[in-house]
KEGU-365179 format. One record per residue: residue number from 0; z, x, y of N, C-alpha, C in turn. Coordinates in Angstrom, 3 decimals. Layout:
N
<rec resi="NUM" n_up="Z" n_east="X" n_north="Y" ca_up="Z" ca_east="X" ca_north="Y" c_up="Z" c_east="X" c_north="Y"/>
...
//
This chain:
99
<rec resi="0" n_up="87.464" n_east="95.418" n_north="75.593" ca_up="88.875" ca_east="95.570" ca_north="75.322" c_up="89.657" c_east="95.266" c_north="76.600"/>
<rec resi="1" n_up="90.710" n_east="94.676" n_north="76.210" ca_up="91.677" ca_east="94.431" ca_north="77.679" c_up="92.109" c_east="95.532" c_north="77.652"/>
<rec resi="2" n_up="92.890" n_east="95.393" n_north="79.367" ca_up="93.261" ca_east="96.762" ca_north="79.777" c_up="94.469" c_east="96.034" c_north="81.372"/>
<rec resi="3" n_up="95.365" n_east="97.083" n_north="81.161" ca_up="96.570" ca_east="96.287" ca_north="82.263" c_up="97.055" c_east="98.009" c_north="82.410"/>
<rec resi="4" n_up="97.038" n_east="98.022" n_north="83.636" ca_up="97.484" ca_east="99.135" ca_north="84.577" c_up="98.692" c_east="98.753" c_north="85.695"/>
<rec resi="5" n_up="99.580" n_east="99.564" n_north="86.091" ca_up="100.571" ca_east="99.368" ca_north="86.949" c_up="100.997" c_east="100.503" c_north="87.508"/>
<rec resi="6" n_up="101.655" n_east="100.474" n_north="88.918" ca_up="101.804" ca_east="101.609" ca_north="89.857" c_up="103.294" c_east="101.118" c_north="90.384"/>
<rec resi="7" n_up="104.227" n_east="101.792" n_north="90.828" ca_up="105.539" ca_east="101.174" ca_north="91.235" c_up="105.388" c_east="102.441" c_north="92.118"/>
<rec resi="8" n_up="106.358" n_east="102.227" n_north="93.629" ca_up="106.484" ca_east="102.857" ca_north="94.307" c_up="107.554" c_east="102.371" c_north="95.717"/>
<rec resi="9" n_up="108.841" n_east="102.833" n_north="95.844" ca_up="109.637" ca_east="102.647" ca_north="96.977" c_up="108.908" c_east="101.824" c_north="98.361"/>
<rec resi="10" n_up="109.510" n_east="101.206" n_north="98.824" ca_up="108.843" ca_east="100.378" ca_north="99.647" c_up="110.052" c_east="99.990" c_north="100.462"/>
<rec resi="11" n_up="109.958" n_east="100.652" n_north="101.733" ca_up="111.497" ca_east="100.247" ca_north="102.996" c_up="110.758" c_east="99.329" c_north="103.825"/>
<rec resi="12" n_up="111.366" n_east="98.382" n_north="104.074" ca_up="110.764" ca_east="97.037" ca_north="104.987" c_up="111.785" c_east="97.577" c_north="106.449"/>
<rec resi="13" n_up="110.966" n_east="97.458" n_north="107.367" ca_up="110.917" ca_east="98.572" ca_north="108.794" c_up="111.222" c_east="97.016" c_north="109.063"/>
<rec resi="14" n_up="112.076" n_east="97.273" n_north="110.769" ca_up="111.728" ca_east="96.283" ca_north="111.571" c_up="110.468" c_east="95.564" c_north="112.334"/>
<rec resi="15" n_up="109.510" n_east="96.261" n_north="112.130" ca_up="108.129" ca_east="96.323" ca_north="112.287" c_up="108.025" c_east="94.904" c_north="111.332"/>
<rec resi="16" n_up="108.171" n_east="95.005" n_north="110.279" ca_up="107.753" ca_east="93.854" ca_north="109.412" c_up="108.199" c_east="92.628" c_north="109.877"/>
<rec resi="17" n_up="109.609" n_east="92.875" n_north="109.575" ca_up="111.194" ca_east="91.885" ca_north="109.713" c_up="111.392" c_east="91.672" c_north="108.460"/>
<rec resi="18" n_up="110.673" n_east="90.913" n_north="107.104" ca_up="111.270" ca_east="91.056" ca_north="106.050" c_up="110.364" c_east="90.380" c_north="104.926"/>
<rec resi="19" n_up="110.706" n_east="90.341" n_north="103.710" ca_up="109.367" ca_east="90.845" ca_north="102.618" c_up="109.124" c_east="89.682" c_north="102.493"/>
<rec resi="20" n_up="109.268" n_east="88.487" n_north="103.096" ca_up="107.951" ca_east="87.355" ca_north="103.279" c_up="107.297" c_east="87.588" c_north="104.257"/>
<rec resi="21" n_up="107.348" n_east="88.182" n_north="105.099" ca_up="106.528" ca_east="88.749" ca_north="106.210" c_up="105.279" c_east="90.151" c_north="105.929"/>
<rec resi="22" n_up="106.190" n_east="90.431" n_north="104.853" ca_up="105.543" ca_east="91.672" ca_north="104.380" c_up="104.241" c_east="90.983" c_north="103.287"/>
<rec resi="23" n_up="104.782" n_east="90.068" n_north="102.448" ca_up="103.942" ca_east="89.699" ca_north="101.703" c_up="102.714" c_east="88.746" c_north="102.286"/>
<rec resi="24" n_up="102.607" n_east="88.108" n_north="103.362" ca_up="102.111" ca_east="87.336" ca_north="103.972" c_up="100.556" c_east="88.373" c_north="104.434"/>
<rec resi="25" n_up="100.856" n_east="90.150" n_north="104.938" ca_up="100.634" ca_east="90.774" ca_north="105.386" c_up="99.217" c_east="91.760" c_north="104.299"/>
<rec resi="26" n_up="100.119" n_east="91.167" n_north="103.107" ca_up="99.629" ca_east="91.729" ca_north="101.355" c_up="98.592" c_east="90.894" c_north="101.382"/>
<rec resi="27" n_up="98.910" n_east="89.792" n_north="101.172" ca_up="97.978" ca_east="88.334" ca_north="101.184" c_up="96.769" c_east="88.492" c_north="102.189"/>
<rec resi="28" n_up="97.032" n_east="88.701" n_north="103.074" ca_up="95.889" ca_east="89.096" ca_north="104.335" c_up="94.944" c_east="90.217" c_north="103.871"/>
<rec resi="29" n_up="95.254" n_east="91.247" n_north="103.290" ca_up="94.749" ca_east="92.431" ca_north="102.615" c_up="94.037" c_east="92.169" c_north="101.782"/>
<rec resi="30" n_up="94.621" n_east="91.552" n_north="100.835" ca_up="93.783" ca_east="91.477" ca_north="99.462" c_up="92.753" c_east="90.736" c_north="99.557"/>
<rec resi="31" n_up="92.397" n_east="89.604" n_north="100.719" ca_up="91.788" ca_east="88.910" ca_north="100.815" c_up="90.536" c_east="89.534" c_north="101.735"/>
<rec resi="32" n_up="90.837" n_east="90.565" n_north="102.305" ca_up="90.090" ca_east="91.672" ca_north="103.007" c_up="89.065" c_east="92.221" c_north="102.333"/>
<rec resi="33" n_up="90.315" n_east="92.756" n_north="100.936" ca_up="89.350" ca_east="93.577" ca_north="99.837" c_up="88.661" c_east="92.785" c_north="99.245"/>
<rec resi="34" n_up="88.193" n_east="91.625" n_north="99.368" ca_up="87.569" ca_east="90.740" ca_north="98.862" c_up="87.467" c_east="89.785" c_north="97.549"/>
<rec resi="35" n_up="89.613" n_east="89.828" n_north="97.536" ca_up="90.032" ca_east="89.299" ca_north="95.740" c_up="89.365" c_east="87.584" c_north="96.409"/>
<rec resi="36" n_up="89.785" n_east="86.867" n_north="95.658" ca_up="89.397" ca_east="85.313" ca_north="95.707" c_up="90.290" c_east="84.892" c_north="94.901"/>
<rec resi="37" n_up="91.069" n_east="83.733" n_north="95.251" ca_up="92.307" ca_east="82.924" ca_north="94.856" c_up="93.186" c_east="83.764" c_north="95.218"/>
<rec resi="38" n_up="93.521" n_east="83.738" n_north="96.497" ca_up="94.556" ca_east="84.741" ca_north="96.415" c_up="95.921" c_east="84.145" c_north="96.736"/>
<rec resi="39" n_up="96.988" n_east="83.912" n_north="96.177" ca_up="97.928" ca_east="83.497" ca_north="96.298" c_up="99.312" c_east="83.975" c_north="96.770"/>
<rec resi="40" n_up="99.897" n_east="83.381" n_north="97.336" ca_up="101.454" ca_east="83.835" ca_north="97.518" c_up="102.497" c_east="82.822" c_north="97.221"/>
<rec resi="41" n_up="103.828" n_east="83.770" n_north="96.771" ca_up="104.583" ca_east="83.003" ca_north="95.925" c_up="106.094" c_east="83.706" c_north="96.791"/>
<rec resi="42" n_up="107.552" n_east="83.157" n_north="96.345" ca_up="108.173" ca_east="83.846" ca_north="96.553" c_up="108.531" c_east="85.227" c_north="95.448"/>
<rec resi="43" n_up="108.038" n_east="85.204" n_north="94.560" ca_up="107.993" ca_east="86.548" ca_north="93.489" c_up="107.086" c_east="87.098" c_north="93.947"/>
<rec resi="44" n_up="105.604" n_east="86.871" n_north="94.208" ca_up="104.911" ca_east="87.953" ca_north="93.769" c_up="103.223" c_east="87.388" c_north="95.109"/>
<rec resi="45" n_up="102.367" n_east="88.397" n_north="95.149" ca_up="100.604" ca_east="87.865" ca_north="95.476" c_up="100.179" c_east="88.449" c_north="94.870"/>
<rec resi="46" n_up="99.412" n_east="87.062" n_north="94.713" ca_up="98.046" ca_east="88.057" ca_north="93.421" c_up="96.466" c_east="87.547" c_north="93.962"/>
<rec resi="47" n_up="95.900" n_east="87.660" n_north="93.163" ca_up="94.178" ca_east="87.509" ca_north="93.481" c_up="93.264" c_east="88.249" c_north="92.443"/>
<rec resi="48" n_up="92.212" n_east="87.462" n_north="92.637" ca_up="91.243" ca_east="88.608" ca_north="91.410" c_up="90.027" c_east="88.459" c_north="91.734"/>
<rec resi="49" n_up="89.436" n_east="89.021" n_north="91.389" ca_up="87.405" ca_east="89.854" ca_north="91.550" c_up="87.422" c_east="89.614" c_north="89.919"/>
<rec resi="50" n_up="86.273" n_east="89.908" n_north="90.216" ca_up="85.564" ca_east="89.085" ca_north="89.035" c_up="85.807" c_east="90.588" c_north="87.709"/>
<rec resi="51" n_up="86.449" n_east="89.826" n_north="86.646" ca_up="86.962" ca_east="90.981" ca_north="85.630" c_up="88.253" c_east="91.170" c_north="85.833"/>
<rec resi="52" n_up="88.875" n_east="91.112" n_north="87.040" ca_up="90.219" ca_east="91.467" ca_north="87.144" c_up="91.200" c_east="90.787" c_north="87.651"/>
<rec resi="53" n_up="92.295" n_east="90.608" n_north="87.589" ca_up="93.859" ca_east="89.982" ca_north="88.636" c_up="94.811" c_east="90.883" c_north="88.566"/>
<rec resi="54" n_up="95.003" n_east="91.087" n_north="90.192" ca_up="95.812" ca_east="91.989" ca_north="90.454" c_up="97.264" c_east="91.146" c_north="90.594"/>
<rec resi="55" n_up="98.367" n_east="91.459" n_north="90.519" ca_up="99.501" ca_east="90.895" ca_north="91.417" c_up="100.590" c_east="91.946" c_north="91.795"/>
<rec resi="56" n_up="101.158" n_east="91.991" n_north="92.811" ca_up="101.651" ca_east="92.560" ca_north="93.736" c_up="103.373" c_east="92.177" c_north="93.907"/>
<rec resi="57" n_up="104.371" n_east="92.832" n_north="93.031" ca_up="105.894" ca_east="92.186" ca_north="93.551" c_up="106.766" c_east="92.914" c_north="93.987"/>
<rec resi="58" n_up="107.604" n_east="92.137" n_north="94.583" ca_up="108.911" ca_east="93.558" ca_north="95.014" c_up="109.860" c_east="92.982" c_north="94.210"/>
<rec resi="59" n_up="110.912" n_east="93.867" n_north="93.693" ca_up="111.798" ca_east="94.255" ca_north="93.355" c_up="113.129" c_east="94.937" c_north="94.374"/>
<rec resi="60" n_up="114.372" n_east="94.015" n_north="94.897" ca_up="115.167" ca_east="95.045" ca_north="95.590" c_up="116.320" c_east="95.952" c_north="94.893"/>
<rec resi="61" n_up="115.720" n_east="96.852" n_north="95.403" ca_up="116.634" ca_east="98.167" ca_north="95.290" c_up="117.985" c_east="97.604" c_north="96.082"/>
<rec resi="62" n_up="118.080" n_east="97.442" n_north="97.135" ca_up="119.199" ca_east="97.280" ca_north="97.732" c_up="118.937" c_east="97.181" c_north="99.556"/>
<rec resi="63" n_up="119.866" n_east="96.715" n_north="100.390" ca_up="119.026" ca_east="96.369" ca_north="101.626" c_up="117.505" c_east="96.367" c_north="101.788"/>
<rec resi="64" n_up="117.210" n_east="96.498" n_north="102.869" ca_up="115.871" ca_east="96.640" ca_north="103.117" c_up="115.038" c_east="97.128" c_north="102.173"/>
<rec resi="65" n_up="114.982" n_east="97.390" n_north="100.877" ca_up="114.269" ca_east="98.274" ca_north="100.105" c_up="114.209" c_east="97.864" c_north="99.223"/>
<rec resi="66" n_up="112.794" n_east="97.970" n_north="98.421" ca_up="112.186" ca_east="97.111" ca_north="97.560" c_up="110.744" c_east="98.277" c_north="96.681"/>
<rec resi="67" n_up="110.986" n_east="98.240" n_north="95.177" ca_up="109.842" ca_east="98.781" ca_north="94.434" c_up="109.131" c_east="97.658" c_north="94.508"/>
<rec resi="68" n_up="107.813" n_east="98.189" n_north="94.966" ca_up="107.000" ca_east="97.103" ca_north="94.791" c_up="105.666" c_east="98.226" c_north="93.738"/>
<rec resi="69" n_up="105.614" n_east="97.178" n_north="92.726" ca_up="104.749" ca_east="97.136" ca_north="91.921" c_up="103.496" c_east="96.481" c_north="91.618"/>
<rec resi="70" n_up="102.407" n_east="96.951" n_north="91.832" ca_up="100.735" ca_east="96.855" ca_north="91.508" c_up="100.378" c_east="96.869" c_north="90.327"/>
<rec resi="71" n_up="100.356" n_east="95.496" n_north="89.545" ca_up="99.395" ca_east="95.602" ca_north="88.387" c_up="98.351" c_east="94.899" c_north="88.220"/>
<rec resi="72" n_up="97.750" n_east="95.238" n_north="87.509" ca_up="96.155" ca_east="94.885" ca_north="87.470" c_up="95.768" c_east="94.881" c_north="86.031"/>
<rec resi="73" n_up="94.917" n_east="93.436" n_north="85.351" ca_up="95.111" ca_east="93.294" ca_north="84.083" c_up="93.234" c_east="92.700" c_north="84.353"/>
<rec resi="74" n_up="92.424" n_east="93.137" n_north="83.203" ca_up="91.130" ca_east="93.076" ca_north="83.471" c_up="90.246" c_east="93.369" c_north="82.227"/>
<rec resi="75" n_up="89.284" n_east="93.077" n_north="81.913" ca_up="88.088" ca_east="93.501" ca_north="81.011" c_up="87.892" c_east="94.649" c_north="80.321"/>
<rec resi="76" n_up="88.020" n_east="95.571" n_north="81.301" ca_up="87.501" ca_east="96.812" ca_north="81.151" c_up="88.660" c_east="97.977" c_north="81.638"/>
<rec resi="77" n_up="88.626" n_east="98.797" n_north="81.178" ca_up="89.386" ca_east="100.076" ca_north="81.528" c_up="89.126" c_east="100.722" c_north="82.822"/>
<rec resi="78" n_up="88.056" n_east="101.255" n_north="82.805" ca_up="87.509" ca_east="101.240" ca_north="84.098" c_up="87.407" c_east="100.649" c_north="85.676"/>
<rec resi="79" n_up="87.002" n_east="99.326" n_north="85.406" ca_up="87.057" ca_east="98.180" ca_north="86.397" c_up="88.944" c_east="98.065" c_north="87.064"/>
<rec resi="80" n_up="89.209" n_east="97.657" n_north="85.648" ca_up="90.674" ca_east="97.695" ca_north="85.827" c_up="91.388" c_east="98.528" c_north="86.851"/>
<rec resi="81" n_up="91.597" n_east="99.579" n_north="86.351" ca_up="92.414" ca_east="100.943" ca_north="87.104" c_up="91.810" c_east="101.394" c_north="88.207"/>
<rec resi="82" n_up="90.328" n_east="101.206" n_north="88.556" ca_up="89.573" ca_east="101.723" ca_north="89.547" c_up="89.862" c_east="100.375" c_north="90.595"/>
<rec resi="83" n_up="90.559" n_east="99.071" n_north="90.598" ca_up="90.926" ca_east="98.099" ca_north="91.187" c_up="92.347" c_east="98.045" c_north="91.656"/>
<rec resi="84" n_up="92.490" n_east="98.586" n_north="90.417" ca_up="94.327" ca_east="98.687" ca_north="90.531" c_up="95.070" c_east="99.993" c_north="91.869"/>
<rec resi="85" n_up="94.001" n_east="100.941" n_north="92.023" ca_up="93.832" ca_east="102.470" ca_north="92.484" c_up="93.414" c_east="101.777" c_north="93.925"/>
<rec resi="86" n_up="92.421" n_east="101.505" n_north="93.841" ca_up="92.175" ca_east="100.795" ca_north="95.439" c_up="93.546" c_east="99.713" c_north="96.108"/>
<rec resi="87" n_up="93.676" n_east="99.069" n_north="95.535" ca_up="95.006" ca_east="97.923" ca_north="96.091" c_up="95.755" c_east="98.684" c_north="96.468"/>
<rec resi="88" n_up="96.392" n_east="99.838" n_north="95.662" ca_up="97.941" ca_east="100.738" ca_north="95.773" c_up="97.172" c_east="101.735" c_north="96.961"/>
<rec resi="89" n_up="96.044" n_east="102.312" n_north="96.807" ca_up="95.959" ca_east="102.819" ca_north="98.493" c_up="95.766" c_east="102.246" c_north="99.916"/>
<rec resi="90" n_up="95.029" n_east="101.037" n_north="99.770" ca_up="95.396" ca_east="100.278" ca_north="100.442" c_up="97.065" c_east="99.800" c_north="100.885"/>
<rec resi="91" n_up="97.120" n_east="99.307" n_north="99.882" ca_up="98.843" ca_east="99.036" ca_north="100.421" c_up="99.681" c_east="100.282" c_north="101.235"/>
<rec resi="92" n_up="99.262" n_east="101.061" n_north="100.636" ca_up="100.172" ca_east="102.828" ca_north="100.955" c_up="99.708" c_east="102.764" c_north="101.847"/>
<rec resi="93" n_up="98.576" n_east="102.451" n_north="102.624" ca_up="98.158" ca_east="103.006" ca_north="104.291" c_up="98.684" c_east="101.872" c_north="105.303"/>
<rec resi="94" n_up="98.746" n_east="100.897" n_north="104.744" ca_up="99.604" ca_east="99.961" ca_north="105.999" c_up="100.346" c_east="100.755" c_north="106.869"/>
<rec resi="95" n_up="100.288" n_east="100.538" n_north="108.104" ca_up="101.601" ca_east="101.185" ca_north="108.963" c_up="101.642" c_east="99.781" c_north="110.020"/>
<rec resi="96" n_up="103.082" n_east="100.288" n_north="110.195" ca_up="103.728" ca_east="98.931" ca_north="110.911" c_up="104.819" c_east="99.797" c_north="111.707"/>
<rec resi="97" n_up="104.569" n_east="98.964" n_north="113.184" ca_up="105.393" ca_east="99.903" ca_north="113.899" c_up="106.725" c_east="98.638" c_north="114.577"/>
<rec resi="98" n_up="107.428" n_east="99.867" n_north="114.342" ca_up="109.026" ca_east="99.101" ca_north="115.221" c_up="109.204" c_east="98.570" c_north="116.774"/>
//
């Protein structure tokens, strides 16, 4: 059975970054860490996928510097899925970037 999971969460782009192509460039580097394959960047969105799954990764601005960025993950299995989708969004959450 398919299965598509998603996580949204506030996201302030610091001077540390400079700004969310920089940020995404940074995503792109990551995911490719966690070991997705095809991993792409766009001005909407990065995505990538492991085998069973594709994640993609977008922001949304709130207003200045600030952006929901949303993690979804669409895949095979229920399991695989969300247990992929769960890793990316903690990953992402531990980035720190300093000013």
């Amino acid at each position: 059975m398919a299965a598509l999971f998603w996580d949204n969460h506030r996201r302030d782009i610091t001077e540390g970054v400079g700004n969310i192509g920089a940020l995404r460039i940074v995503i792109e580097n990551t995911l490719k860490e966690m070991g997705f394959s095809d991993v792409r960047r766009s001005d909407f969105d990065v995505f990538g996928s492991k085998p069973g799954v594709v994640v993609s990764v977008a922001h949304f601005p709130i207003g200045g510097r600030s952006f929901f960025e949303v993690v979804m993950a669409a895949g095979d299995s229920g399991d695989l899925t969300k247990n992929t989708r769960d890793g990316v969004v903690n990953k992402l959450r531990s980035l720190v970037f300093f000013d």
